[in-house]
PyMOL Python script that loads the backbone (N, CA, C, O; Angstrom):
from pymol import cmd

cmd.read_pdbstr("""\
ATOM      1  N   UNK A   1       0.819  -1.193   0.000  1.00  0.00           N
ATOM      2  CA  UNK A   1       0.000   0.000   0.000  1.00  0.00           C
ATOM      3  C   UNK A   1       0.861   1.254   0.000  1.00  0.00           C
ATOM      4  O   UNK A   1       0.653   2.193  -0.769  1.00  0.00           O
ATOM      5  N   UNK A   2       2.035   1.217   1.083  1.00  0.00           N
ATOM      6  CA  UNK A   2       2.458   2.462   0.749  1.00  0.00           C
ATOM      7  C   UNK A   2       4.240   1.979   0.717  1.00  0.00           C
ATOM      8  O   UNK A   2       4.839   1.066   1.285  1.00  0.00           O
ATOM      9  N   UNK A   3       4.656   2.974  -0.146  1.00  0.00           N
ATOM     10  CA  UNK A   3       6.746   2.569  -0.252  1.00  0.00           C
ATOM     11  C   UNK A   3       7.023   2.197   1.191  1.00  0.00           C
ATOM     12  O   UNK A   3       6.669   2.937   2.109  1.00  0.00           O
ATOM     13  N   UNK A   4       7.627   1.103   1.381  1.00  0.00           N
ATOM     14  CA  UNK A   4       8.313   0.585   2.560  1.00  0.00           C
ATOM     15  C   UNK A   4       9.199   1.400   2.631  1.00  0.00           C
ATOM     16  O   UNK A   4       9.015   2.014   3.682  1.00  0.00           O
ATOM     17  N   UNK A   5      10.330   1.889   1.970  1.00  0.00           N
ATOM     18  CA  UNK A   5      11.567   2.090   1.772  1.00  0.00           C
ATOM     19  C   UNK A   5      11.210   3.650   2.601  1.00  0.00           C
ATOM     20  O   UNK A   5      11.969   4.242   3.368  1.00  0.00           O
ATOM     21  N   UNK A   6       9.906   4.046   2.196  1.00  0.00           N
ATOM     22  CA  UNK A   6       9.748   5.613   2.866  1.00  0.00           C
ATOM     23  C   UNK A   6       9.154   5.478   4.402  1.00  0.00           C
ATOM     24  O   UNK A   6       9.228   6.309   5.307  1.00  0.00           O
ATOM     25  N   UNK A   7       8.435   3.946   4.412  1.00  0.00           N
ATOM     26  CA  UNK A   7       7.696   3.875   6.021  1.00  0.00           C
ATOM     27  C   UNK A   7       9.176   3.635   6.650  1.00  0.00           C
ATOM     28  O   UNK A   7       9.155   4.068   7.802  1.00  0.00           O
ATOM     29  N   UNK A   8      10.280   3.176   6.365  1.00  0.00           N
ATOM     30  CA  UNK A   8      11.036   2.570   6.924  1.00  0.00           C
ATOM     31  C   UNK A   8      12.430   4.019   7.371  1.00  0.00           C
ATOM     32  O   UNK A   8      13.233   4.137   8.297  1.00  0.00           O
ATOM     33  N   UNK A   9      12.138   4.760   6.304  1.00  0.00           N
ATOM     34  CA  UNK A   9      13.395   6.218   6.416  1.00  0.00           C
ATOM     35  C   UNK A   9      12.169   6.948   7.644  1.00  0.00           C
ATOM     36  O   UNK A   9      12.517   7.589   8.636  1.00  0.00           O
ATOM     37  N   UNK A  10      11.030   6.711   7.339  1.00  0.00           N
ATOM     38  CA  UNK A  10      10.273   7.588   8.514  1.00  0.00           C
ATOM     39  C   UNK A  10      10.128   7.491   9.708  1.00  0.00           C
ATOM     40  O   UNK A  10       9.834   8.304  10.586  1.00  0.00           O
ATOM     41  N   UNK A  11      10.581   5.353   9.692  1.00  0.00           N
ATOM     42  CA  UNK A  11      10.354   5.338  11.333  1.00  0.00           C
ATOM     43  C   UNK A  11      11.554   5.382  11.764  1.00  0.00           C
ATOM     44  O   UNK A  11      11.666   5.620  12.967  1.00  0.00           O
ATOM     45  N   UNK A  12      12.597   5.213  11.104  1.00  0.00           N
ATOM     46  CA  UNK A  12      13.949   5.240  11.409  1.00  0.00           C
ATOM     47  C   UNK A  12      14.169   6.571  12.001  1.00  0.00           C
ATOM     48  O   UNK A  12      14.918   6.648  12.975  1.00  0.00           O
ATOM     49  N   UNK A  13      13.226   8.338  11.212  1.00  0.00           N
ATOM     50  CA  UNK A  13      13.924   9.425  11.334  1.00  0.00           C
ATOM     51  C   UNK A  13      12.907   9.476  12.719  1.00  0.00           C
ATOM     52  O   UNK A  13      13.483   9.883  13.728  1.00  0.00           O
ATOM     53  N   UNK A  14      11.565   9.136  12.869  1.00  0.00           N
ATOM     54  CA  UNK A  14      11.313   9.524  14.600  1.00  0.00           C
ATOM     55  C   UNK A  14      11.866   8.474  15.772  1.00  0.00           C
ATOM     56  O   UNK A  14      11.597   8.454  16.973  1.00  0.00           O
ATOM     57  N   UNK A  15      12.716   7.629  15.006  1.00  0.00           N
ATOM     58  CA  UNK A  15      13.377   6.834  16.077  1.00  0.00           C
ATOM     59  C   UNK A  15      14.609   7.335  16.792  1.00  0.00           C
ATOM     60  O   UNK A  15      14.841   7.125  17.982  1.00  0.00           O
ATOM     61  N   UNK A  16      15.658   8.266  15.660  1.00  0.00           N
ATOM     62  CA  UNK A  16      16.591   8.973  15.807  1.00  0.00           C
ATOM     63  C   UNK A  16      16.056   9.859  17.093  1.00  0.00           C
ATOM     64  O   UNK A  16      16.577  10.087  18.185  1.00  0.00           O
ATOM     65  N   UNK A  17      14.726  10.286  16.476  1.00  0.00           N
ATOM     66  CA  UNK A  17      14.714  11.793  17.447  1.00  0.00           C
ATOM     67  C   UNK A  17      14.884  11.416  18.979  1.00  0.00           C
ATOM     68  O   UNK A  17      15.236  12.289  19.772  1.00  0.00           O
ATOM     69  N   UNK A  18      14.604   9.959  19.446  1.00  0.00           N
ATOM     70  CA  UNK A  18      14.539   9.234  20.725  1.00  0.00           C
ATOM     71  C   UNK A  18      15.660   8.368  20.932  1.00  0.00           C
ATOM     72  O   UNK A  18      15.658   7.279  21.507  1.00  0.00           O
ATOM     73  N   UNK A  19      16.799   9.086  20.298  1.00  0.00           N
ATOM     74  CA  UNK A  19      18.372   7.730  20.402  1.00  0.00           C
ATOM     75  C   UNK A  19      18.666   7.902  21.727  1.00  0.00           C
ATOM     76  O   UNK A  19      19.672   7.215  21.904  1.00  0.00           O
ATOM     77  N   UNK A  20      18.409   8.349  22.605  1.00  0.00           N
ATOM     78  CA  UNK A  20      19.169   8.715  23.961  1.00  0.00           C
ATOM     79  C   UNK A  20      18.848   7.716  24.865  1.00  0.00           C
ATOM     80  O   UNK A  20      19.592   7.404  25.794  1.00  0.00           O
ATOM     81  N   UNK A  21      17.615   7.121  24.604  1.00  0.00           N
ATOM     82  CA  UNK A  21      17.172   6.185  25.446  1.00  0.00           C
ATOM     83  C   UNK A  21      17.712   4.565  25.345  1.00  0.00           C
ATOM     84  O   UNK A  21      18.013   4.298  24.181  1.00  0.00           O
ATOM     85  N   UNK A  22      17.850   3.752  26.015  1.00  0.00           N
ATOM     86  CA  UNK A  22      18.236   2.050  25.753  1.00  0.00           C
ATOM     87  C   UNK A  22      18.097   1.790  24.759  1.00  0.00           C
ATOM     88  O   UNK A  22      17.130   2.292  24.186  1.00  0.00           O
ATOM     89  N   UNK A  23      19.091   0.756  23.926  1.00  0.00           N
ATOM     90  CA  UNK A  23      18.674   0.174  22.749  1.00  0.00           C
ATOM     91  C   UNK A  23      17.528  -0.611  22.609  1.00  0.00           C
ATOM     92  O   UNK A  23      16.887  -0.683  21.560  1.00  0.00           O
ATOM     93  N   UNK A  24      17.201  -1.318  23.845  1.00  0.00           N
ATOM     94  CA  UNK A  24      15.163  -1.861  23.436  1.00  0.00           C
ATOM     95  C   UNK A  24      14.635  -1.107  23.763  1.00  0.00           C
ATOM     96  O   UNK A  24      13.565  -1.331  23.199  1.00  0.00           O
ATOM     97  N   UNK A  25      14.447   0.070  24.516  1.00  0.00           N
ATOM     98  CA  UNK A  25      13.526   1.034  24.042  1.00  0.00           C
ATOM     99  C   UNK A  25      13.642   1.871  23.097  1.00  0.00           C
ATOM    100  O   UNK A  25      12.716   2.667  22.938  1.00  0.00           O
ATOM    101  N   UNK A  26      14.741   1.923  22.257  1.00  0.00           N
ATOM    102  CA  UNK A  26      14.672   2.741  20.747  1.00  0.00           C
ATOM    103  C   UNK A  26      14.296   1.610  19.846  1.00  0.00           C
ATOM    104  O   UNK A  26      13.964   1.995  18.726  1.00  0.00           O
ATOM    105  N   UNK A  27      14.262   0.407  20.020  1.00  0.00           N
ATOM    106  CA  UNK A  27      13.469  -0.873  18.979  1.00  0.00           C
ATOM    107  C   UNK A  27      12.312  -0.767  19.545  1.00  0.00           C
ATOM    108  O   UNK A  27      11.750  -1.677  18.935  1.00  0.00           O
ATOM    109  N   UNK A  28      11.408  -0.297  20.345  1.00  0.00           N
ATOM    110  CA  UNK A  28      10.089  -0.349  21.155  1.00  0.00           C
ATOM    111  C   UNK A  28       9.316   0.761  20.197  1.00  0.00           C
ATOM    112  O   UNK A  28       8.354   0.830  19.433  1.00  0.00           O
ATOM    113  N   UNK A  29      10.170   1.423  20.638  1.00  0.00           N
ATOM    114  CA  UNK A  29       9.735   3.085  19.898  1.00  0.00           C
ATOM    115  C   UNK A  29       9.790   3.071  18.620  1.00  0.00           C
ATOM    116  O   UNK A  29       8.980   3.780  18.022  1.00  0.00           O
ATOM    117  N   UNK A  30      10.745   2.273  17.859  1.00  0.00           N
ATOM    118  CA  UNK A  30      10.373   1.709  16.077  1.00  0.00           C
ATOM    119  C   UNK A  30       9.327   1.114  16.087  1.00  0.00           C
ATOM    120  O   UNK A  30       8.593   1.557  15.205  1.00  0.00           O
ATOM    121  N   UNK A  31       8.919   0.389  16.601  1.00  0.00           N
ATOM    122  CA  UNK A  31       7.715  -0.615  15.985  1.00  0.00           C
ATOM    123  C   UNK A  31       6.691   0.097  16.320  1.00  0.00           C
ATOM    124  O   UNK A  31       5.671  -0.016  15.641  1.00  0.00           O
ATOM    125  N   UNK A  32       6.723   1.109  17.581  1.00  0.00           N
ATOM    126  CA  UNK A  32       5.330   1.886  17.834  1.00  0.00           C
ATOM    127  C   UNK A  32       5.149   3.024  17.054  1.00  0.00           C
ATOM    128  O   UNK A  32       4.022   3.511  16.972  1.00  0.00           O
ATOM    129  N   UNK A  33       6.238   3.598  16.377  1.00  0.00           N
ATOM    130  CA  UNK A  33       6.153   4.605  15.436  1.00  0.00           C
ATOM    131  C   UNK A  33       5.893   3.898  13.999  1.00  0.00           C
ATOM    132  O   UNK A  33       5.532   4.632  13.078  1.00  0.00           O
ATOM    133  N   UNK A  34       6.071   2.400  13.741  1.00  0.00           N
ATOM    134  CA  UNK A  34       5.860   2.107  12.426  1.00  0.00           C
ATOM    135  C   UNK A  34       4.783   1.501  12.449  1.00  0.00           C
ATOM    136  O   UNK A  34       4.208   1.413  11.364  1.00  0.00           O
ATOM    137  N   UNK A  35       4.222   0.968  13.474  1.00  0.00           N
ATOM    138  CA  UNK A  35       2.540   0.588  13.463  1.00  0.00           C
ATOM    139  C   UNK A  35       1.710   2.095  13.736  1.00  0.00           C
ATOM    140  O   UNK A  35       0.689   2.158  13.051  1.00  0.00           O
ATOM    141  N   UNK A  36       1.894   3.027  14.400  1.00  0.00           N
ATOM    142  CA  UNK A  36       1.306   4.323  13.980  1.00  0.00           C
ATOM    143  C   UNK A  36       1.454   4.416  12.829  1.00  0.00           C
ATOM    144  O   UNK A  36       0.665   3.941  12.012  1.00  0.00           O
ATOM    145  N   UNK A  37       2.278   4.915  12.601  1.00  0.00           N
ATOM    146  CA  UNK A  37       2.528   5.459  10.246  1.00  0.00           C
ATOM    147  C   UNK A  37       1.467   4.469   9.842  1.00  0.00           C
ATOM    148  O   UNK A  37       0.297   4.849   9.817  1.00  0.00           O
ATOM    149  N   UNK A  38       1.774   3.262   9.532  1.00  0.00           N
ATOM    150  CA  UNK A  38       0.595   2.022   9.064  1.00  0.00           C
ATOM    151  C   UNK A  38      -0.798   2.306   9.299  1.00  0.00           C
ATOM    152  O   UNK A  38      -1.608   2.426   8.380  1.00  0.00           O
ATOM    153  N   UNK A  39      -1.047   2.399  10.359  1.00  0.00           N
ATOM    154  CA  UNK A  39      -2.037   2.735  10.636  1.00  0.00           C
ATOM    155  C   UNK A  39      -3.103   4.282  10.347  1.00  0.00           C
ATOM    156  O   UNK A  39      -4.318   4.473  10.364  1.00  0.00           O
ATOM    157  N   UNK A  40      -1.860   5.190  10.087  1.00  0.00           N
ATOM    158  CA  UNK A  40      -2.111   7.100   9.743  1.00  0.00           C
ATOM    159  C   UNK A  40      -2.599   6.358   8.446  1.00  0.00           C
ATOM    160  O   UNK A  40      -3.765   6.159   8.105  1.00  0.00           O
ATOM    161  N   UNK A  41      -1.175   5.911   7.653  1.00  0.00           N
ATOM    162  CA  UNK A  41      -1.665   5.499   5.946  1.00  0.00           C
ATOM    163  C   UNK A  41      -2.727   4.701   5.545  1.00  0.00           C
ATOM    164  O   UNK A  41      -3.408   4.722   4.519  1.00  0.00           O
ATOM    165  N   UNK A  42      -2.758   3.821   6.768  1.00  0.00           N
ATOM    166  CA  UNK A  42      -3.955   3.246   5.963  1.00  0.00           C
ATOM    167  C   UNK A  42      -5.647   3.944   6.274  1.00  0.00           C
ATOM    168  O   UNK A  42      -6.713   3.354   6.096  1.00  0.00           O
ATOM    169  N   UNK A  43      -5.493   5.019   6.659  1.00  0.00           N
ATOM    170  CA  UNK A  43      -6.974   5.857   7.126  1.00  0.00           C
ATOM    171  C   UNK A  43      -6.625   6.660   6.116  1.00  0.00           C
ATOM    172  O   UNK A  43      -7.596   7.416   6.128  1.00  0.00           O
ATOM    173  N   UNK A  44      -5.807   7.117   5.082  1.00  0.00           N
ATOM    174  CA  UNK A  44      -6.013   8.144   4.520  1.00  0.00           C
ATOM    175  C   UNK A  44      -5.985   7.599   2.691  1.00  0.00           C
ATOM    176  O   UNK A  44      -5.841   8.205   1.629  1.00  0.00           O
ATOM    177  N   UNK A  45      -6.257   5.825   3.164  1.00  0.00           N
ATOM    178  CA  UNK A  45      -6.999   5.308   1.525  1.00  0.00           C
ATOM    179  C   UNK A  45      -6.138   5.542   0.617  1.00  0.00           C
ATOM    180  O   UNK A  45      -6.679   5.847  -0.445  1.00  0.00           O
ATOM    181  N   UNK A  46      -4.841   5.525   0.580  1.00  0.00           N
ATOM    182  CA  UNK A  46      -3.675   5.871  -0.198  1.00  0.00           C
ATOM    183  C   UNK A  46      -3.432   4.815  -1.194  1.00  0.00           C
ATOM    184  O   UNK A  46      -3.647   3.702  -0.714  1.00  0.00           O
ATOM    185  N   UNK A  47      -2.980   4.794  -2.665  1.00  0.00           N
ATOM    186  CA  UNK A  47      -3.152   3.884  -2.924  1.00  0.00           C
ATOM    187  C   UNK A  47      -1.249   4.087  -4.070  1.00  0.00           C
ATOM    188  O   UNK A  47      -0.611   5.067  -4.453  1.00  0.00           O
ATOM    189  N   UNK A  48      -1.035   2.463  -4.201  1.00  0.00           N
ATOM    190  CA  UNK A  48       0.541   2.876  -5.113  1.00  0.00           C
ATOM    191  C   UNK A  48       0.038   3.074  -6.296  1.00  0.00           C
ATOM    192  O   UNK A  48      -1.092   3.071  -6.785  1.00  0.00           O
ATOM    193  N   UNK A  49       1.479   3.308  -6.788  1.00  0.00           N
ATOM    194  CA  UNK A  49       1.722   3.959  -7.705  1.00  0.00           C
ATOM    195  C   UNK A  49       1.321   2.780  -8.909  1.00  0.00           C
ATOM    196  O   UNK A  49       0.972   3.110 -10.042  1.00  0.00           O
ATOM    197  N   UNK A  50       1.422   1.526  -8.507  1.00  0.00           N
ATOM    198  CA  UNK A  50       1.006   0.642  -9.745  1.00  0.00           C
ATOM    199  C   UNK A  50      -0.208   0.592  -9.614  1.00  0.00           C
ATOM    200  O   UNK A  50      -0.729   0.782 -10.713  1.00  0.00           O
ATOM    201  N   UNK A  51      -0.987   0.421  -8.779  1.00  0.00           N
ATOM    202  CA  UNK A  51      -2.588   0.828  -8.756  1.00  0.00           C
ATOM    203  C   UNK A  51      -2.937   2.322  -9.637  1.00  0.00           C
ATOM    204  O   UNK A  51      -3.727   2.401 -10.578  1.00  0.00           O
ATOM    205  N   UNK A  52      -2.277   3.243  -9.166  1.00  0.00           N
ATOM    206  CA  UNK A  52      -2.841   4.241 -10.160  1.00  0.00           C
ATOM    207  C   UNK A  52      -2.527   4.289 -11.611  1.00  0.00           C
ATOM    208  O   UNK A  52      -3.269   4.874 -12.400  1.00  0.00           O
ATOM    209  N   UNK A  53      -1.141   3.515 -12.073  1.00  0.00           N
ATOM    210  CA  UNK A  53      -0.677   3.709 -13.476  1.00  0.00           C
ATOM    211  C   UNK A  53      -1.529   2.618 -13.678  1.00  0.00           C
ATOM    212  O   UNK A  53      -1.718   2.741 -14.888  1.00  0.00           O
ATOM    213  N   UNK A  54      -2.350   1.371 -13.251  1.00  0.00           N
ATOM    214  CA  UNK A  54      -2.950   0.432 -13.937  1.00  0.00           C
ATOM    215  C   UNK A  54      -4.724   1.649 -13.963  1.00  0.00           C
ATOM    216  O   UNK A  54      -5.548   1.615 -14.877  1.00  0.00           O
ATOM    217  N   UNK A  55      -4.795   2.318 -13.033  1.00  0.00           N
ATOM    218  CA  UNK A  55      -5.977   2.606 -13.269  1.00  0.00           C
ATOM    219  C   UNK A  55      -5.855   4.063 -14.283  1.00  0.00           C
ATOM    220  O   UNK A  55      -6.868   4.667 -14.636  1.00  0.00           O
ATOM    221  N   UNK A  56      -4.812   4.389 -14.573  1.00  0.00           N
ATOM    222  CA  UNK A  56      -4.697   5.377 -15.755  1.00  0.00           C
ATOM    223  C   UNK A  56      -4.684   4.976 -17.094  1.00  0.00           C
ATOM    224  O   UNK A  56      -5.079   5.678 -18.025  1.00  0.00           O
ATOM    225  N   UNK A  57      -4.167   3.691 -17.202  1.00  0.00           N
ATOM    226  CA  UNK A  57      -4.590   2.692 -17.994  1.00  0.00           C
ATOM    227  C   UNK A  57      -5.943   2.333 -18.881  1.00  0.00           C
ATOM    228  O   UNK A  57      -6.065   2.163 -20.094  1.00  0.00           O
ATOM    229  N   UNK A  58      -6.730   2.291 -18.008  1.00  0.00           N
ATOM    230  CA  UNK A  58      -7.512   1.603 -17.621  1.00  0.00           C
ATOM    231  C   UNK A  58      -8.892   2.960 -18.140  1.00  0.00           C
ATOM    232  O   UNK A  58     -10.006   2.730 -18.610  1.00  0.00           O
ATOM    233  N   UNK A  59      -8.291   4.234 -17.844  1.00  0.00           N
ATOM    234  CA  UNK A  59      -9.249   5.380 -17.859  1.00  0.00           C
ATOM    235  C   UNK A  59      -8.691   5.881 -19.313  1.00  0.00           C
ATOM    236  O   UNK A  59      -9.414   6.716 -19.856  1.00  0.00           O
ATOM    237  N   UNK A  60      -7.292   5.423 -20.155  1.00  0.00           N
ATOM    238  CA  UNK A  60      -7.535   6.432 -20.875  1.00  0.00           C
ATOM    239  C   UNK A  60      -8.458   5.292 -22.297  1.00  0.00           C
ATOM    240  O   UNK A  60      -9.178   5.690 -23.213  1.00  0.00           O
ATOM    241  N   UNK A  61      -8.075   3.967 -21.979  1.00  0.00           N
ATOM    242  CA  UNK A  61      -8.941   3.272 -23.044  1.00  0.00           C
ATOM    243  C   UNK A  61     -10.652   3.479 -22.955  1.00  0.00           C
ATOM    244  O   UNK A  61     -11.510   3.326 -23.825  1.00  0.00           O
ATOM    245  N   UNK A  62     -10.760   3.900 -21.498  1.00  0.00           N
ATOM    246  CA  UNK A  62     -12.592   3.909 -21.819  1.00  0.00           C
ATOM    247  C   UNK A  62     -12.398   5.054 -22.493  1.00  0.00           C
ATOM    248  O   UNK A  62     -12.997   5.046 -23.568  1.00  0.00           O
ATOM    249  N   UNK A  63     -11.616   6.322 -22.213  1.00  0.00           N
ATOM    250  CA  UNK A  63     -11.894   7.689 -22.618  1.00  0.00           C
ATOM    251  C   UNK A  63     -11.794   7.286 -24.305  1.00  0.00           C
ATOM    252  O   UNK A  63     -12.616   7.822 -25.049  1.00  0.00           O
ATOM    253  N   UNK A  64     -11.066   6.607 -24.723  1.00  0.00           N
ATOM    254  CA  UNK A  64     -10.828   6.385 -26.016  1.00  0.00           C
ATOM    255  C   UNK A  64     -12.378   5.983 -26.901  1.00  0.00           C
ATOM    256  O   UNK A  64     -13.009   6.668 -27.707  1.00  0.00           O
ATOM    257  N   UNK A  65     -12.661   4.530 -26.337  1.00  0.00           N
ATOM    258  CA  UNK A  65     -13.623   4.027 -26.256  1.00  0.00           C
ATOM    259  C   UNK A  65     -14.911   4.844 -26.124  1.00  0.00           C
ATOM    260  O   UNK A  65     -15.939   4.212 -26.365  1.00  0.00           O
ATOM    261  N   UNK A  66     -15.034   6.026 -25.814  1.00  0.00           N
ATOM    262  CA  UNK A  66     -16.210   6.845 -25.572  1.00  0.00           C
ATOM    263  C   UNK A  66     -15.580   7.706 -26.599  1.00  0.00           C
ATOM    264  O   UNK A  66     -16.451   7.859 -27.455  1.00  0.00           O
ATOM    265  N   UNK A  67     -14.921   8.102 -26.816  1.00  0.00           N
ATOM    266  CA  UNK A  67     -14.942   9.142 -28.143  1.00  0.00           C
ATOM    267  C   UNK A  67     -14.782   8.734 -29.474  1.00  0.00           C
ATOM    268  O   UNK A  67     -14.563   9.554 -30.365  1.00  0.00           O
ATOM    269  N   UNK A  68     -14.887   7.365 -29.704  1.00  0.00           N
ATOM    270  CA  UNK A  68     -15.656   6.501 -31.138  1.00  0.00           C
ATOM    271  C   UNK A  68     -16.804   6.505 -30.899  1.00  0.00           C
ATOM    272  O   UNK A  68     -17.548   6.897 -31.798  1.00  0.00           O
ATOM    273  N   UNK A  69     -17.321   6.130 -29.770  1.00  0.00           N
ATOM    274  CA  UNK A  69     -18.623   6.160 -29.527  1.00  0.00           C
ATOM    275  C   UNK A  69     -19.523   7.240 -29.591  1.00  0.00           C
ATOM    276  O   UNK A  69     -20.732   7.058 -29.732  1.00  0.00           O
ATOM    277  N   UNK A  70     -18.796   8.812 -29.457  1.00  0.00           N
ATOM    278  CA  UNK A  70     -19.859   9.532 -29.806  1.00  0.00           C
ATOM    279  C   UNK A  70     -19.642  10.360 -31.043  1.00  0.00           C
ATOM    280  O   UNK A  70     -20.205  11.392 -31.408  1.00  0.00           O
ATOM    281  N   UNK A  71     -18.282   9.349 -31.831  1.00  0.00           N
ATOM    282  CA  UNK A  71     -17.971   9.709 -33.105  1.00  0.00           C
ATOM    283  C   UNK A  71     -19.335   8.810 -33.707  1.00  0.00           C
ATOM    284  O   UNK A  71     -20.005   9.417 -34.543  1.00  0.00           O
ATOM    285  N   UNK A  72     -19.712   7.649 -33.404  1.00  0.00           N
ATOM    286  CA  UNK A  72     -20.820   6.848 -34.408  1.00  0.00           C
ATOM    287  C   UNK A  72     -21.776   7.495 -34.391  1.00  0.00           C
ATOM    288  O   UNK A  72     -22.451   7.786 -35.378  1.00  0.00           O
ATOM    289  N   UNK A  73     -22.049   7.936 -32.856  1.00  0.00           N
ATOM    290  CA  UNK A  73     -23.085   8.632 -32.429  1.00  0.00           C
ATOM    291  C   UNK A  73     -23.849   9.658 -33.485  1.00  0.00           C
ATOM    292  O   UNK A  73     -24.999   9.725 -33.921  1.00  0.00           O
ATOM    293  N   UNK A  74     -22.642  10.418 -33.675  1.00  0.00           N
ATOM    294  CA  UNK A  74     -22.690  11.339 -34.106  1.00  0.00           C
ATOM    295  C   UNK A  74     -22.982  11.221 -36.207  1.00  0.00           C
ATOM    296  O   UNK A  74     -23.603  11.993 -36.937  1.00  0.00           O
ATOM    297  N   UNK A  75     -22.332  10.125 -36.496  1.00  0.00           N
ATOM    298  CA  UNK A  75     -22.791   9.940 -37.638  1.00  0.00           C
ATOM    299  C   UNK A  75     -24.285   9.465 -37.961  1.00  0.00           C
ATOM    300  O   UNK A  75     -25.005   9.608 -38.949  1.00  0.00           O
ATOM    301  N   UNK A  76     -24.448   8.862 -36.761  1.00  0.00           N
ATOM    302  CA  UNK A  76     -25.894   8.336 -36.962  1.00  0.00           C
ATOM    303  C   UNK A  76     -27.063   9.102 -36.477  1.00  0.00           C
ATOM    304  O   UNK A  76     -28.210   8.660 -36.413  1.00  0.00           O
ATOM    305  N   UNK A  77     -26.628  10.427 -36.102  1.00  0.00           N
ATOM    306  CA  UNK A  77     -27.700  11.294 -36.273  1.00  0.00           C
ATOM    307  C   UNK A  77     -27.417  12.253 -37.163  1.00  0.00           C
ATOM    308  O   UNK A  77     -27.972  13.341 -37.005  1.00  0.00           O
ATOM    309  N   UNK A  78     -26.400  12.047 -38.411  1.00  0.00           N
ATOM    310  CA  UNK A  78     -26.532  12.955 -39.556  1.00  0.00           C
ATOM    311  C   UNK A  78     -27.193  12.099 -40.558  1.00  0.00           C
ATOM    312  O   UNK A  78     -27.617  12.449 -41.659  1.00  0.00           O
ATOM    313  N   UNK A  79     -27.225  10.761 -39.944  1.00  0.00           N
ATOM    314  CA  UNK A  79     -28.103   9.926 -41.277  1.00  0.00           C
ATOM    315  C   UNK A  79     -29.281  10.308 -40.882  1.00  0.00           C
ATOM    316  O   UNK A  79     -29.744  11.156 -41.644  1.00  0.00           O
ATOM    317  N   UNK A  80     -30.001  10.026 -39.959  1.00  0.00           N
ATOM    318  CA  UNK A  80     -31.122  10.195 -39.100  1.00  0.00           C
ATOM    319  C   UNK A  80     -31.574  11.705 -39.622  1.00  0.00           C
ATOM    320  O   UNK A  80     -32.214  11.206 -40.548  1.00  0.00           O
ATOM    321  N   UNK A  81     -31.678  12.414 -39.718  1.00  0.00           N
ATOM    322  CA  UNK A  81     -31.575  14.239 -39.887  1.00  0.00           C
ATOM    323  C   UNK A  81     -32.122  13.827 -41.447  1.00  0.00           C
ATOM    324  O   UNK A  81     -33.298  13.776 -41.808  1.00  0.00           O
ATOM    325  N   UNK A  82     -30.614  13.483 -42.455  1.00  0.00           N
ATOM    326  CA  UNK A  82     -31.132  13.230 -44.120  1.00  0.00           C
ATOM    327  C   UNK A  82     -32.359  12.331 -43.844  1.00  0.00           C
ATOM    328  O   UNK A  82     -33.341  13.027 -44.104  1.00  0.00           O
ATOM    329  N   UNK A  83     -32.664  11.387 -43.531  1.00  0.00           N
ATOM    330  CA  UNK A  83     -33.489  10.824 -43.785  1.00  0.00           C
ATOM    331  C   UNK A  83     -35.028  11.325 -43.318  1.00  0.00           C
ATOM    332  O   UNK A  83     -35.955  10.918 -44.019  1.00  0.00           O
ATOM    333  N   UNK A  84     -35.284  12.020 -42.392  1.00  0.00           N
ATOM    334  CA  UNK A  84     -36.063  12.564 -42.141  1.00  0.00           C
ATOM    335  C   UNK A  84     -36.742  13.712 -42.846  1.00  0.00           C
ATOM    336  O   UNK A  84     -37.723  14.255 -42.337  1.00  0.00           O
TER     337      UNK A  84
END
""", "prot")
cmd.dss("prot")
cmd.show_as("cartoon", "prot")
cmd.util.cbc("prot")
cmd.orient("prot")
């Protein structure tokens, strides 16, 4: 759902901010700052980057697909018109 590589520089950088304390409580304080983040990201419905390039995909063939469609459209109410 979201770049590891960035949840992981993020919990690392509010872990820094707490280096002063024991080394298991600066591994305590990672996992509670990286299940927070997880938890922020996943309330704010975020979605990757291959989800959106598949759904850009995905939007420009209908868009395509709808503008033949109101290309026929469109011929078949200039027949419609002559014939009338």
């Amino acid at each position: 759902m979201f770049n590891q590589k960035t949840l992981n520089s993020l919990t690392e950088q509010f872990a820094n901010l707490f280096a002063n304390g024991a080394h298991d409580s600066q591994e305590q304080l990672k996992g509670n700052v990286r299940a927070l983040l997880d938890s922020t990201f996943t309330k704010l419905n975020l979605v990757s980057r291959n989800e959106f390039e598949a759904q850009e995909v995905v939007l420009k063939k209908t868009r395509s697909k709808l503008e033949a469609l109101e290309e026929q459209l469109s011929e078949l109410e200039k027949v419609i018109k002559k014939n009338v």
